[in-house]
C-alpha positions as CSV (number, residue, x, y, z in Angstrom):
1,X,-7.9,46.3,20.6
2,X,-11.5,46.3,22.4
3,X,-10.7,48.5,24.9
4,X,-9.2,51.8,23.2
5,X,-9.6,54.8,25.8
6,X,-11.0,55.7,28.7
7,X,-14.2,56.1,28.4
8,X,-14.8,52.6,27.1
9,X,-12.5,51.2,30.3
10,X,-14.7,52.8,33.3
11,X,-17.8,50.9,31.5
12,X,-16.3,48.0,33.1
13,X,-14.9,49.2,36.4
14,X,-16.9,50.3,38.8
15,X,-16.4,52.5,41.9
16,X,-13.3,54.3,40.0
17,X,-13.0,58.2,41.2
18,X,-12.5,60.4,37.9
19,X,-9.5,61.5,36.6
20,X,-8.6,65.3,37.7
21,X,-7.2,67.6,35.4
22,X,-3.5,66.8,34.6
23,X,-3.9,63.6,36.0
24,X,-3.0,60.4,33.8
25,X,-5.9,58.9,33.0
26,X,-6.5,55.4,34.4
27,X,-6.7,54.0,30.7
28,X,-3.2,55.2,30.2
29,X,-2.0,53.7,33.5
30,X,-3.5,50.2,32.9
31,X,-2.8,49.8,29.0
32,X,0.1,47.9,29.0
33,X,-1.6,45.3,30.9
34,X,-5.1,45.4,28.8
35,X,-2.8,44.7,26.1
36,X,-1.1,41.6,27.4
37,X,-5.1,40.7,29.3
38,X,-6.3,40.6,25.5
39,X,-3.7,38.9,23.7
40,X,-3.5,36.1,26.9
41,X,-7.0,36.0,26.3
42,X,-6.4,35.6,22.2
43,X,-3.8,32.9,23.2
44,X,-5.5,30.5,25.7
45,X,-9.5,30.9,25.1
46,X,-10.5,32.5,22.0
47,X,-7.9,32.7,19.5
48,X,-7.3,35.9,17.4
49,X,-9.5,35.7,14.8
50,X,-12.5,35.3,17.3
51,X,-11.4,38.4,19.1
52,X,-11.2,40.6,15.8
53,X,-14.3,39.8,14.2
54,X,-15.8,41.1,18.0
55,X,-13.8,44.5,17.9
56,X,-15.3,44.6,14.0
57,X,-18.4,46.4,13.6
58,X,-20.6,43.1,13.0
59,X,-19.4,42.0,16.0
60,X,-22.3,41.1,18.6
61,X,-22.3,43.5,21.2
62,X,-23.3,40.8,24.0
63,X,-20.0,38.9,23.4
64,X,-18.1,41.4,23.0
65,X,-19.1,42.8,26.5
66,X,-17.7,39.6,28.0
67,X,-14.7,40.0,26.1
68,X,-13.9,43.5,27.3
69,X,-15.0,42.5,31.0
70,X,-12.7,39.5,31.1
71,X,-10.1,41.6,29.9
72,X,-10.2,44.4,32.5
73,X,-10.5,41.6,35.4
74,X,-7.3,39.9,34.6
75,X,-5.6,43.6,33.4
76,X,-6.9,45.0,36.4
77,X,-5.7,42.4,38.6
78,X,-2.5,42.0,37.5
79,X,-2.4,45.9,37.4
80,X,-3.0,46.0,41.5
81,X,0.7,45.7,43.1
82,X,1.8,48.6,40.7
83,X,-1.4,51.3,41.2
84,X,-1.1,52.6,44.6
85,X,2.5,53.4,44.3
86,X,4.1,55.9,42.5
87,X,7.9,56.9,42.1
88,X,9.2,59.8,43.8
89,X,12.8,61.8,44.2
90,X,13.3,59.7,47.4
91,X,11.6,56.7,45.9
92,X,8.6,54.8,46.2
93,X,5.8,56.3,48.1
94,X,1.9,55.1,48.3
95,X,-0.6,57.2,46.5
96,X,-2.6,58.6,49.4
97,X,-4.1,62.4,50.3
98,X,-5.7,63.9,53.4
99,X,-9.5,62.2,52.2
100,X,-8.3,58.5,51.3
101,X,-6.5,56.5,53.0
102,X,-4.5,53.5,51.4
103,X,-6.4,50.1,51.2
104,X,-5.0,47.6,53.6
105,X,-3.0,44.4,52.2
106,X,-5.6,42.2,53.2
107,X,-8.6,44.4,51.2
108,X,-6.3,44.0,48.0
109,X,-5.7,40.6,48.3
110,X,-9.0,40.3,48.2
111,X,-10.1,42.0,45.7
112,X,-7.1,40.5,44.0
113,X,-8.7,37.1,44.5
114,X,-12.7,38.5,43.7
115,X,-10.7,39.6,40.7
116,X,-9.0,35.8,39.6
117,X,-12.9,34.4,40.3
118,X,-14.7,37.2,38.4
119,X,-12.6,36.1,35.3
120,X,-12.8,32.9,35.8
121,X,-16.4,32.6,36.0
122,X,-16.2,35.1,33.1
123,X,-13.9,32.7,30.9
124,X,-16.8,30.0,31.9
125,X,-18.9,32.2,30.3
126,X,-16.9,32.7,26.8
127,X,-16.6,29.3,26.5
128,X,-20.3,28.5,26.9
129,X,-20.8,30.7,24.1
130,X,-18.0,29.4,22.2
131,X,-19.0,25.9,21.6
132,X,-21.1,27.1,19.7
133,X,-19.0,28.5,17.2
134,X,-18.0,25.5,14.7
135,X,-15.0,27.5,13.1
136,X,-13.6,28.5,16.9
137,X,-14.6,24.6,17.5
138,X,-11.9,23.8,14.9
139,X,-9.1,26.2,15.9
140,X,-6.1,25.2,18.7
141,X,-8.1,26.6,21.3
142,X,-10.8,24.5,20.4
143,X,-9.0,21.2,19.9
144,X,-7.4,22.6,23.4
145,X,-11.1,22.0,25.3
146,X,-12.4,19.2,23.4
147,X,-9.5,17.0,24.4
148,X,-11.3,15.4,27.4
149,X,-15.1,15.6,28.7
150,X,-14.6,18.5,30.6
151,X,-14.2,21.6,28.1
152,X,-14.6,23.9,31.1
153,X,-13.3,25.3,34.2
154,X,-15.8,23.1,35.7
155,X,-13.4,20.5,36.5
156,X,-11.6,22.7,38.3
157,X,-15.1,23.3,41.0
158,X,-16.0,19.2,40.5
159,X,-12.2,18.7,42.0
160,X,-13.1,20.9,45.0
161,X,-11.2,24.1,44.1
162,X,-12.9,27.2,44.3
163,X,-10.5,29.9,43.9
164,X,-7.6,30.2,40.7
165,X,-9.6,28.1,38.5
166,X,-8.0,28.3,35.5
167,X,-4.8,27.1,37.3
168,X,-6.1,24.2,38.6
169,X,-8.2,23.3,35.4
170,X,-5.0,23.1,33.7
171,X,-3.0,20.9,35.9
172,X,-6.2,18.3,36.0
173,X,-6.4,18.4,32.3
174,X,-3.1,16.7,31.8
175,X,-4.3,14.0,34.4
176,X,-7.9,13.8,32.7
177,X,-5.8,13.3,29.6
178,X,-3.9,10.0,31.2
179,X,-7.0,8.8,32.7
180,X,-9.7,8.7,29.6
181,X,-6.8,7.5,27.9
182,X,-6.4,4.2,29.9
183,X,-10.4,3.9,29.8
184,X,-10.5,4.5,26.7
185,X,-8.1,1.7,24.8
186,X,-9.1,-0.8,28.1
187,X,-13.1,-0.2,28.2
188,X,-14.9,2.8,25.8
189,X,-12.8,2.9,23.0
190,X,-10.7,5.7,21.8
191,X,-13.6,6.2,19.1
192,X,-16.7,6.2,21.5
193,X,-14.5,8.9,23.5
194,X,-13.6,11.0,20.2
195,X,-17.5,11.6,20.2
196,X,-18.8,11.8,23.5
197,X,-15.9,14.7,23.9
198,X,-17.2,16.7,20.3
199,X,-20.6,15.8,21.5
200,X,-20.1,17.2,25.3
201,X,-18.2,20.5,24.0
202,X,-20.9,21.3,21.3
203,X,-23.7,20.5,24.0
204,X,-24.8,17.6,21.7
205,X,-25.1,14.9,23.7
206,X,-28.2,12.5,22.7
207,X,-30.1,10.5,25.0
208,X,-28.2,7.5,25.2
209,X,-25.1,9.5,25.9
210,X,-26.0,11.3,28.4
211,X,-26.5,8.7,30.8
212,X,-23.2,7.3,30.2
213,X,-20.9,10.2,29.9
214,X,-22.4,12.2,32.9
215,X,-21.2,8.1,34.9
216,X,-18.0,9.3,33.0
217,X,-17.0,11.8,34.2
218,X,-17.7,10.8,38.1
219,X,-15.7,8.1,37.4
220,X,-13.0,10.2,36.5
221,X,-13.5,12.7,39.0
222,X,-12.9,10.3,41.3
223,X,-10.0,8.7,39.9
224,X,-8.8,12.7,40.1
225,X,-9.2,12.2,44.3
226,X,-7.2,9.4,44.5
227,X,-10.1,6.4,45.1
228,X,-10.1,3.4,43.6
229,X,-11.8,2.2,39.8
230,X,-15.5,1.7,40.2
231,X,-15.0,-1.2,38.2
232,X,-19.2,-1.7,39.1
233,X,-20.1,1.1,37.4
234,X,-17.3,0.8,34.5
235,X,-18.8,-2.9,34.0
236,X,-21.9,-1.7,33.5
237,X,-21.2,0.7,31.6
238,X,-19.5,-1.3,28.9
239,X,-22.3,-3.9,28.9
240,X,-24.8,-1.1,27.9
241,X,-22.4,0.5,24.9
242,X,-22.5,-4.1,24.3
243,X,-26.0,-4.0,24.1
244,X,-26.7,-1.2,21.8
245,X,-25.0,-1.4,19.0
246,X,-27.1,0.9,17.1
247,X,-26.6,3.4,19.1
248,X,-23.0,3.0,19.6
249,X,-21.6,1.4,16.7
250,X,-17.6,2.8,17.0
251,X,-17.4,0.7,19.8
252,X,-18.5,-2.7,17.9
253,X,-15.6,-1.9,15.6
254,X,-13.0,-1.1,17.7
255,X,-9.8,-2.4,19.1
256,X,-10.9,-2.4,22.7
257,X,-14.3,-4.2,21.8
258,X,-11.9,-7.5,20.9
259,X,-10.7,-7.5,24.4
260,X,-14.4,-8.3,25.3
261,X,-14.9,-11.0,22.8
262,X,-14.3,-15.2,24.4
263,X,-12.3,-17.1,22.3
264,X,-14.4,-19.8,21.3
265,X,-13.6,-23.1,21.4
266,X,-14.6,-25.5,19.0
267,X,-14.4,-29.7,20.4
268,X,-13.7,-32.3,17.5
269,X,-11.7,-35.3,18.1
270,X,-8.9,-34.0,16.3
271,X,-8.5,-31.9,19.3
272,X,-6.1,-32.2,22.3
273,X,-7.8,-33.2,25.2
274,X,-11.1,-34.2,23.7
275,X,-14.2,-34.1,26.0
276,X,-17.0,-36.5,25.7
């Protein structure tokens, strides 16, 4: 694990009192749920073997830090409902004393929702780094982000959300997946697409990408919002991947560039209707 007592835990959570003598220690009380933060962590971002070379001595000590803090947020959080309560002979009671006084419901929601944002602007983080790692760019988690244009929980913000990010970035991701697919075998090219993706989640993108995928991606954004094809832009699009063939050659060679390509018609007098 990353985090393995105490000490190590408080680096990461501020404004916690101490424990007193004969106290459980707050490490003890939130284990279980560090444990499940790390391995849903392992799971749906960084895979295992990314997470144990960290907790490794040659791990780098700046990633591992966001590890750990992305960890605490979501074990912390999901830790909240069950801390200020404890079990007593006549059942449950909220921890409280003579000095403190119990948080209301509405300061723990929100610091229950400051929480769900902290990690997920932490998990934005993780995956920045990521993308740069070629072996994690080949594991599930990888292949997971480089399935669309948007390897991050920025679709989630471009959609208009701003709280539960990672939610809401998984919910769009199945309909980003639908909609590059249609643009894909009707206008790009399910090749062009293979490589804008690889070349948007290893922040590759060359110049005469760029243009075109950042078009993308509003394109599809909007589609996301319910409005209509900007079959404009789209058009245009296309005609510049026609125009460069250097620059784009998967498209020349593909499936979806023959839906682009006049049959040509060629008048002999053999010919039905024969024009003059």
């Amino acid at each position: 694990m990353l985090i393995n007592n105490d000490e190590q835990l408080r680096q990461y959570l501020p404004n916690v009192l101490a424990t007193c003598e004969g106290e459980i220690s707050l490490f003890d009380k939130l284990q279980f749920h560090l444990n499940n933060a790390e391995q849903w962590l392992a799971e749906n971002i960084t895979g295992r073997d990314f997470i144990s070379t960290c907790a490794g001595a040659e791990g780098d000590e700046t990633t591992r830090a966001l590890l750990c803090q992305t960890i605490v947020a979501h074990a912390f959080r999901a830790a909240l409902p069950s801390l200020d309560l404890v079990l007593t002979s006549t059942g449950f009671g909220i921890v409280s004393n003579g000095n403190i006084a119990p948080a209301s419901a509405e300061r723990v929601a929100r610091l229950s929702e400051s929480l769900l944002l902290l990690r997920d602007n932490l998990i934005d983080q993780l995956l920045f780094q990521l993308c740069q790692n070629a072996s994690w760019c080949e594991t599930p988690q990888g292949h997971y982000f480089s399935a669309t244009l948007f390897p991050s929980l920025e679709l989630s913000r471009l959609a208009g959300h701003t709280s539960d990010l990672w939610e809401h970035y998984r919910t769009l991701r199945q309909q980003v997946l639908s909609v590059e697919y249609e643009l894909a075998t009707k206008y790009i090219s399910e090749a062009l697409y293979a490589r804008f993706r690889q070349h948007v989640l290893r922040q590759s993108l060359t110049a005469s990408e760029l243009p075109i995928v950042v078009n993308l991606k509003n394109i599809e954004i909007e589609l996301l919002a319910g409005k209509p094809l900007n079959y404009v832009l789209l058009t245009s699009l296309v005609n510049d991947i026609r125009s460069n063939p250097d620059d784009f050659p998967e498209w020349q060679s593909s499936p979806t560039a023959q839906l682009f390509c006049r049959p040509s018609f060629q008048n002999t007098k053999e010919s039905h209707g024969y024009w003059f």
